[in-house]
SEPA-46948 format. One record per residue: residue number from 1; residue in three letters; x, y, z of N, C-alpha, C in turn. Coordinates in steps of 0.02 Angstrom, whole numbers, always signed. Layout:
BEGIN
<pt seq="NUM" type="ALA" n_X="X" n_Y="Y" n_Z="Z" ca_X="X" ca_Y="Y" ca_Z="Z" c_X="X" c_Y="Y" c_Z="Z"/>
...
END
This chain:
BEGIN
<pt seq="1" type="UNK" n_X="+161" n_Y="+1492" n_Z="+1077" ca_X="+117" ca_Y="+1435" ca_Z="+1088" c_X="+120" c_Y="+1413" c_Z="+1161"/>
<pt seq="2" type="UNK" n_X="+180" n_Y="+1405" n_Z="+1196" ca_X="+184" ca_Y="+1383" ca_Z="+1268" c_X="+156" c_Y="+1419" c_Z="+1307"/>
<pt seq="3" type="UNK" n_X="+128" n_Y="+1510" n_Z="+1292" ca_X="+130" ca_Y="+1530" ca_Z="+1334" c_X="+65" c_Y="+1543" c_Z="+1321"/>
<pt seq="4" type="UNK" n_X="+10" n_Y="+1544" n_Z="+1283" ca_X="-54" ca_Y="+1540" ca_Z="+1261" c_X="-66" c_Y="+1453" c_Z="+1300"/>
<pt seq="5" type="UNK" n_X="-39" n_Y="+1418" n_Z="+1307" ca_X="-40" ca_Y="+1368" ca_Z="+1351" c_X="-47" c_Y="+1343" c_Z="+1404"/>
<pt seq="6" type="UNK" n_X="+1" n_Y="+1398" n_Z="+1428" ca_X="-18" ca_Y="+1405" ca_Z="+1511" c_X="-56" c_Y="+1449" c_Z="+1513"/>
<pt seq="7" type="UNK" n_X="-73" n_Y="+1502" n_Z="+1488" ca_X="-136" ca_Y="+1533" ca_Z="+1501" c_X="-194" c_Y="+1508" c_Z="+1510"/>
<pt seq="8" type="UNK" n_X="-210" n_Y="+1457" n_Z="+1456" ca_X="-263" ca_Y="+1402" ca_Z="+1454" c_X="-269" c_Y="+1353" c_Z="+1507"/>
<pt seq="9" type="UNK" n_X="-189" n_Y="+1340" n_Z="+1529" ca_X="-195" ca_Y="+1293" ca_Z="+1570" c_X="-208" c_Y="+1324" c_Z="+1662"/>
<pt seq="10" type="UNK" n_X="-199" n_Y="+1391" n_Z="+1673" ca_X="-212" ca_Y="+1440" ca_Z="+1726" c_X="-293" c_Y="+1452" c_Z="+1707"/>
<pt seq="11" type="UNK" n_X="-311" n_Y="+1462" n_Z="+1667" ca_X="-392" ca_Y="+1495" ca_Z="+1658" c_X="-436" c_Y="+1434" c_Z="+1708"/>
<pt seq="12" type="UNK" n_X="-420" n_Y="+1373" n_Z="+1672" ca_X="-504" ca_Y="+1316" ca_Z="+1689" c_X="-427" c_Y="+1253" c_Z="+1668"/>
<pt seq="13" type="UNK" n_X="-403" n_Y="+1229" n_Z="+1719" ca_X="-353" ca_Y="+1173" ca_Z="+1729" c_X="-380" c_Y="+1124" c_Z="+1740"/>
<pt seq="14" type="UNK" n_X="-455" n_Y="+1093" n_Z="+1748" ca_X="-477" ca_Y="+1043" ca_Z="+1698" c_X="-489" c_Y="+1023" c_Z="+1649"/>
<pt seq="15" type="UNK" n_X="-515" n_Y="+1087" n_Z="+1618" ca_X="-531" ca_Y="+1087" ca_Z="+1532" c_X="-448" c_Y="+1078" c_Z="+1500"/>
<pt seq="16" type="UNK" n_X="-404" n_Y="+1085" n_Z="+1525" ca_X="-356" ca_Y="+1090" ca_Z="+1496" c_X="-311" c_Y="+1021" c_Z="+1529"/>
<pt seq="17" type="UNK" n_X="-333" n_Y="+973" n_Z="+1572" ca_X="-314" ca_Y="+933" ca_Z="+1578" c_X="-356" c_Y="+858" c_Z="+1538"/>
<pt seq="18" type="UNK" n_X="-426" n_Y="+866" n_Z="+1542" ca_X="-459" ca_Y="+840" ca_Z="+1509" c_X="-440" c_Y="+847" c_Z="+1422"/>
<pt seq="19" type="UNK" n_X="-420" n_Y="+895" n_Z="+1380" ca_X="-409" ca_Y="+900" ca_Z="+1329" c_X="-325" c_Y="+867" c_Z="+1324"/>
<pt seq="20" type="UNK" n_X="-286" n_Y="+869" n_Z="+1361" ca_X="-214" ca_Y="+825" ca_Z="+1366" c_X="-214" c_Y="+771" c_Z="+1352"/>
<pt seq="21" type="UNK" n_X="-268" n_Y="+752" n_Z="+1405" ca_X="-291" ca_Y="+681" ca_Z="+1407" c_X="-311" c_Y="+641" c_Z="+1329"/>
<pt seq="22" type="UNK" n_X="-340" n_Y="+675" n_Z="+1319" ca_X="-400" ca_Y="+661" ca_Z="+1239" c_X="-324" c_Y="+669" c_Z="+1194"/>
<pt seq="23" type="UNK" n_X="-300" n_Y="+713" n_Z="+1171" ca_X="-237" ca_Y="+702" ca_Z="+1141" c_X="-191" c_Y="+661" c_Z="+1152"/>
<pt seq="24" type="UNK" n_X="-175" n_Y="+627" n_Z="+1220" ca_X="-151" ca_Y="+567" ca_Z="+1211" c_X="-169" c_Y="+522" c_Z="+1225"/>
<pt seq="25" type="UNK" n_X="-231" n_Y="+520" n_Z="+1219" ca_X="-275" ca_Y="+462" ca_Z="+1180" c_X="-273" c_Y="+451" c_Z="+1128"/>
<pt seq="26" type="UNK" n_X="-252" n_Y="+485" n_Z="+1097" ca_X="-237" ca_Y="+493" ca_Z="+1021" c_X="-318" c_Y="+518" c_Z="+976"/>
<pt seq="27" type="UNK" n_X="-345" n_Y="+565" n_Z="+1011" ca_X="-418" ca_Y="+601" ca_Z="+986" c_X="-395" c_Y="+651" c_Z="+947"/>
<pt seq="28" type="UNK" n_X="-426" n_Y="+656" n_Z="+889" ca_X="-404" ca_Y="+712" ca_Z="+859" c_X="-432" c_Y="+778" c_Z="+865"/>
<pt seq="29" type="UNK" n_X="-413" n_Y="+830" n_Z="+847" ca_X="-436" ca_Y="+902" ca_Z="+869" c_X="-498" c_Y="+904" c_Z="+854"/>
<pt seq="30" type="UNK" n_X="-539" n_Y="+885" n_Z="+811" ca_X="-580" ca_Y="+893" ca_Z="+816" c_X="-650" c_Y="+857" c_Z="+865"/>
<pt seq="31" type="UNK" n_X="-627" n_Y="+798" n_Z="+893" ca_X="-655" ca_Y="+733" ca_Z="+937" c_X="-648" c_Y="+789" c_Z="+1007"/>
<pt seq="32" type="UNK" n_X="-591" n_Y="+825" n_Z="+993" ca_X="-592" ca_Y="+850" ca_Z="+1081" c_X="-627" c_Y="+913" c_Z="+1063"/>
<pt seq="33" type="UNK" n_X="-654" n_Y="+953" n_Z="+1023" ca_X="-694" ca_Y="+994" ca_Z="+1009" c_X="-757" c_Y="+978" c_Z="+1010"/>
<pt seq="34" type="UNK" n_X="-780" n_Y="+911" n_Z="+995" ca_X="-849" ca_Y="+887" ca_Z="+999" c_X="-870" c_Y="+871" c_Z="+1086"/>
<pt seq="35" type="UNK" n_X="-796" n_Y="+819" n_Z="+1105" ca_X="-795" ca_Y="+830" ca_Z="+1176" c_X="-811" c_Y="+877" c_Z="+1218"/>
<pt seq="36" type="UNK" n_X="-783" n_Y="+931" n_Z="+1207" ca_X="-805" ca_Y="+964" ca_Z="+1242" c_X="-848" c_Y="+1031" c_Z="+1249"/>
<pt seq="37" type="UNK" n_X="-870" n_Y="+1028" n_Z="+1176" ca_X="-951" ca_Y="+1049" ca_Z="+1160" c_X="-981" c_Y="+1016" c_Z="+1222"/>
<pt seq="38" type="UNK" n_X="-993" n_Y="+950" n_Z="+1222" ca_X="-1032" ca_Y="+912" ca_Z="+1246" c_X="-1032" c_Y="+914" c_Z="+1330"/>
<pt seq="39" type="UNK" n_X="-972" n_Y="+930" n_Z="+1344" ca_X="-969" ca_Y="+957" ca_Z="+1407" c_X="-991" c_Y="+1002" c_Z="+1430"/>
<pt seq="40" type="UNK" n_X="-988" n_Y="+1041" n_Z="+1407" ca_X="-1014" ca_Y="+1137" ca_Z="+1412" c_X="-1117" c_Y="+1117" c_Z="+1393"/>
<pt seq="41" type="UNK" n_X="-1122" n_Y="+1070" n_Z="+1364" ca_X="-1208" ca_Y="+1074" ca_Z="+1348" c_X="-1220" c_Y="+1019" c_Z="+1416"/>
<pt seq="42" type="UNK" n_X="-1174" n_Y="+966" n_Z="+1434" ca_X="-1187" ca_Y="+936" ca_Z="+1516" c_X="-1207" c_Y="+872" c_Z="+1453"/>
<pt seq="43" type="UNK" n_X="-1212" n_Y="+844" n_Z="+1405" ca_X="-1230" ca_Y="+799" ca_Z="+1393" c_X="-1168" c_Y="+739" c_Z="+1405"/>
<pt seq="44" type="UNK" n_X="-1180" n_Y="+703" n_Z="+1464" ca_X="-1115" ca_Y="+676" ca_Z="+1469" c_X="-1123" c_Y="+580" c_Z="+1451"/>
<pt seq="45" type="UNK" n_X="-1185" n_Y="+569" n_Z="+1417" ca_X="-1209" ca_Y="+496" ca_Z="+1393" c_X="-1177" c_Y="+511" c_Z="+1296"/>
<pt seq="46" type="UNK" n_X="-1186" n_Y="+568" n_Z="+1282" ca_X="-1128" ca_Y="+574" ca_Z="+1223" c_X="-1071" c_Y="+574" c_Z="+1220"/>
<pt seq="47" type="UNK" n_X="-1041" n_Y="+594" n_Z="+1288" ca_X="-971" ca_Y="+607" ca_Z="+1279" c_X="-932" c_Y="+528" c_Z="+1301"/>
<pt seq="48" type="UNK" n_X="-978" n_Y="+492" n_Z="+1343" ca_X="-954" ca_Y="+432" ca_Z="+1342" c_X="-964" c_Y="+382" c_Z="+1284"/>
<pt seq="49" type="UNK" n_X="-1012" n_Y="+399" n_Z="+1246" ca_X="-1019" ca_Y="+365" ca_Z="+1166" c_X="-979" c_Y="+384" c_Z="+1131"/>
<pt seq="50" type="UNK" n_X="-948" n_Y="+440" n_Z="+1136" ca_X="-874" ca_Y="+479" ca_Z="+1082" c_X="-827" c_Y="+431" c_Z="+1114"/>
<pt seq="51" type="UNK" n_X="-815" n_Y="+439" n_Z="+1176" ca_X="-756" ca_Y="+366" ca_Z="+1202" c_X="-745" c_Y="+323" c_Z="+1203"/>
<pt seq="52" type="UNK" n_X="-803" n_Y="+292" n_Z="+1218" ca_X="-822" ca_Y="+231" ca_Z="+1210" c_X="-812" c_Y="+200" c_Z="+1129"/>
<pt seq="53" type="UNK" n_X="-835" n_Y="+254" n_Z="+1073" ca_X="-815" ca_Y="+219" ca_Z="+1005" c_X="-733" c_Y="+231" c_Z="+987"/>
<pt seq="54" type="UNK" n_X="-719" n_Y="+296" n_Z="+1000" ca_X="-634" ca_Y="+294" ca_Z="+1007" c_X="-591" c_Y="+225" c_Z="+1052"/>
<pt seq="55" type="UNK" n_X="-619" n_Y="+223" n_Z="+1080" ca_X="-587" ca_Y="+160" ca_Z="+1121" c_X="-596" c_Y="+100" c_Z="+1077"/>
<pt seq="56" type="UNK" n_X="-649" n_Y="+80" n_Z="+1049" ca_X="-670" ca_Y="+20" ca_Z="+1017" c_X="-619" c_Y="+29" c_Z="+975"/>
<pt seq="57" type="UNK" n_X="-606" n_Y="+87" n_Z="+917" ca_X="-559" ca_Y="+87" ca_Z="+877" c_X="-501" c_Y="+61" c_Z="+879"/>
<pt seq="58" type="UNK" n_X="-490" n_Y="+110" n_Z="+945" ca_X="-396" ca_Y="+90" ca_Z="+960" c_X="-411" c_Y="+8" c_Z="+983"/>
<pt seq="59" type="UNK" n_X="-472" n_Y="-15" n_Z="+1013" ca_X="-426" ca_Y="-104" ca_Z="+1044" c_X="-420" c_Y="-138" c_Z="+966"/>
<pt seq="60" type="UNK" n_X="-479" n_Y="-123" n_Z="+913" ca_X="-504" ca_Y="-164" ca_Z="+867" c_X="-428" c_Y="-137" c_Z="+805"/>
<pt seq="61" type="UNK" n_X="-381" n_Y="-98" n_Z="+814" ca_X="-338" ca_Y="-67" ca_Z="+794" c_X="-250" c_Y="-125" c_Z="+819"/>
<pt seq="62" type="UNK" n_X="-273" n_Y="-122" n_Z="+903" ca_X="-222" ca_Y="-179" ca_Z="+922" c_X="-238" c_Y="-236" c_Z="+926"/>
<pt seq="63" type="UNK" n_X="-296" n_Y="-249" n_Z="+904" ca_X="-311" ca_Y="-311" ca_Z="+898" c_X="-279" c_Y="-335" c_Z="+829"/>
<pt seq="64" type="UNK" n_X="-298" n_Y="-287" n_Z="+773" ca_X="-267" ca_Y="-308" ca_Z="+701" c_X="-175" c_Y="-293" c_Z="+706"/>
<pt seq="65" type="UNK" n_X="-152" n_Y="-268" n_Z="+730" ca_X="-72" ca_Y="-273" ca_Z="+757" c_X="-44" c_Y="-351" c_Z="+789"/>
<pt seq="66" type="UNK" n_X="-106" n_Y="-360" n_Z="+850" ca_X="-61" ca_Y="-440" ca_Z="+861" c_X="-84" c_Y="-499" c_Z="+827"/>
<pt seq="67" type="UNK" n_X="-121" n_Y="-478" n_Z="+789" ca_X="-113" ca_Y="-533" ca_Z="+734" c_X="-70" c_Y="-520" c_Z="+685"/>
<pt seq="68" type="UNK" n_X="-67" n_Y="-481" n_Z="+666" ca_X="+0" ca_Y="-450" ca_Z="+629" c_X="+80" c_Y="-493" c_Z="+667"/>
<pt seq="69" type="UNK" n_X="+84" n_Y="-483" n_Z="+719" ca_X="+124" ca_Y="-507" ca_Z="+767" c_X="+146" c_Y="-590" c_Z="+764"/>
<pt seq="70" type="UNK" n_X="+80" n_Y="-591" n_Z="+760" ca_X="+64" ca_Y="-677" ca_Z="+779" c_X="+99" c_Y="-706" c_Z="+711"/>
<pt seq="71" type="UNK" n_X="+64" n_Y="-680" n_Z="+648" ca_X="+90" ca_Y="-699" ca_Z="+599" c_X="+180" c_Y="-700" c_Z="+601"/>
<pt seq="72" type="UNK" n_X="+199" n_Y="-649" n_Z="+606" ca_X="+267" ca_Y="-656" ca_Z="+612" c_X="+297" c_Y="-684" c_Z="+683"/>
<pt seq="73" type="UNK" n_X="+268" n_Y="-697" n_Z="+710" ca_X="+294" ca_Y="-753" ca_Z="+772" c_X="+296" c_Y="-821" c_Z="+726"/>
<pt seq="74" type="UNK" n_X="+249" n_Y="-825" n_Z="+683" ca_X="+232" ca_Y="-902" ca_Z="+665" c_X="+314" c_Y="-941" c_Z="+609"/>
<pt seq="75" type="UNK" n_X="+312" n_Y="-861" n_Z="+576" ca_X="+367" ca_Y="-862" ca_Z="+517" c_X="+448" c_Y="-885" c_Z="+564"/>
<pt seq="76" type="UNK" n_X="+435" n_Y="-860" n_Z="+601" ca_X="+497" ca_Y="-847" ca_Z="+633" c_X="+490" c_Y="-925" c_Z="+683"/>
<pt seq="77" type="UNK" n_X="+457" n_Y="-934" n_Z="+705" ca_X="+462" ca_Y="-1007" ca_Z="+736" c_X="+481" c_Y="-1053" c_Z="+672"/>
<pt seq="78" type="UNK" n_X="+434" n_Y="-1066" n_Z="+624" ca_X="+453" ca_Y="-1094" ca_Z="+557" c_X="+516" c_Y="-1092" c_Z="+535"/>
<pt seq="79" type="UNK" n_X="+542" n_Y="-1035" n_Z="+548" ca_X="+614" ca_Y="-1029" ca_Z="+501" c_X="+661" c_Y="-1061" c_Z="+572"/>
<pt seq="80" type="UNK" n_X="+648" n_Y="-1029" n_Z="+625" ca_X="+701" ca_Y="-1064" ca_Z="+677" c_X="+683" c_Y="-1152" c_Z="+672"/>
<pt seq="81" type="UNK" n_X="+639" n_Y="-1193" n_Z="+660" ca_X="+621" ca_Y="-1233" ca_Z="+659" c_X="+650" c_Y="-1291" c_Z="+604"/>
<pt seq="82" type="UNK" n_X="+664" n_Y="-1239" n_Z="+558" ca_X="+679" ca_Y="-1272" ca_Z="+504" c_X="+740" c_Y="-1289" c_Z="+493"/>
<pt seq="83" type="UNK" n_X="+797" n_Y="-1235" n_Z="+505" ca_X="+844" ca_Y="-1216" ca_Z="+528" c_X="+886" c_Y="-1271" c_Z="+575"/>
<pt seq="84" type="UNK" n_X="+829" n_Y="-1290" n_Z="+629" ca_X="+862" ca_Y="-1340" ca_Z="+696" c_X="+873" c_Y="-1416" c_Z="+638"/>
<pt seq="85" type="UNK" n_X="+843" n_Y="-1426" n_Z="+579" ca_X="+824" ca_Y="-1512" ca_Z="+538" c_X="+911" c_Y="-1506" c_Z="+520"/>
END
């Protein structure tokens, strides 16, 4: 695998930096396959709509986490709060 890797990554070391990238973005194999279809056809107003909705995901993803957060900030002030009576 490492070495089918660097091969890939010696052939076209953008395509293979651009696809790094997309994986830790957390894109799945197949998002970076559509990606970069879309590259190779030059349509690059799709490939920013593939990102652009992956992105929406992940904020609308940490968005539902710090409220998650918040909630247990609230518990935990409450209980220290209660605690101080």
């Amino acid at each position: 695998m490492q070495k089918k890797q660097s091969m890939a990554q010696n052939e076209n070391p953008y395509a293979y930096t651009v696809l790094q990238n997309l994986k830790d973005a957390g894109c799945t194999d197949e998002m970076a396959e559509m990606f970069m279809a879309l590259q190779d056809s030059g349509d690059g107003e799709q490939q920013r709509r593939l990102l652009s909705g992956h992105r929406k995901h992940l904020l609308e993803k940490l968005h539902r986490n710090q409220r998650r957060i918040d909630c247990l900030d609230y518990l935990i002030y409450q209980m220290e709060t209660k605690k101080e009576e």
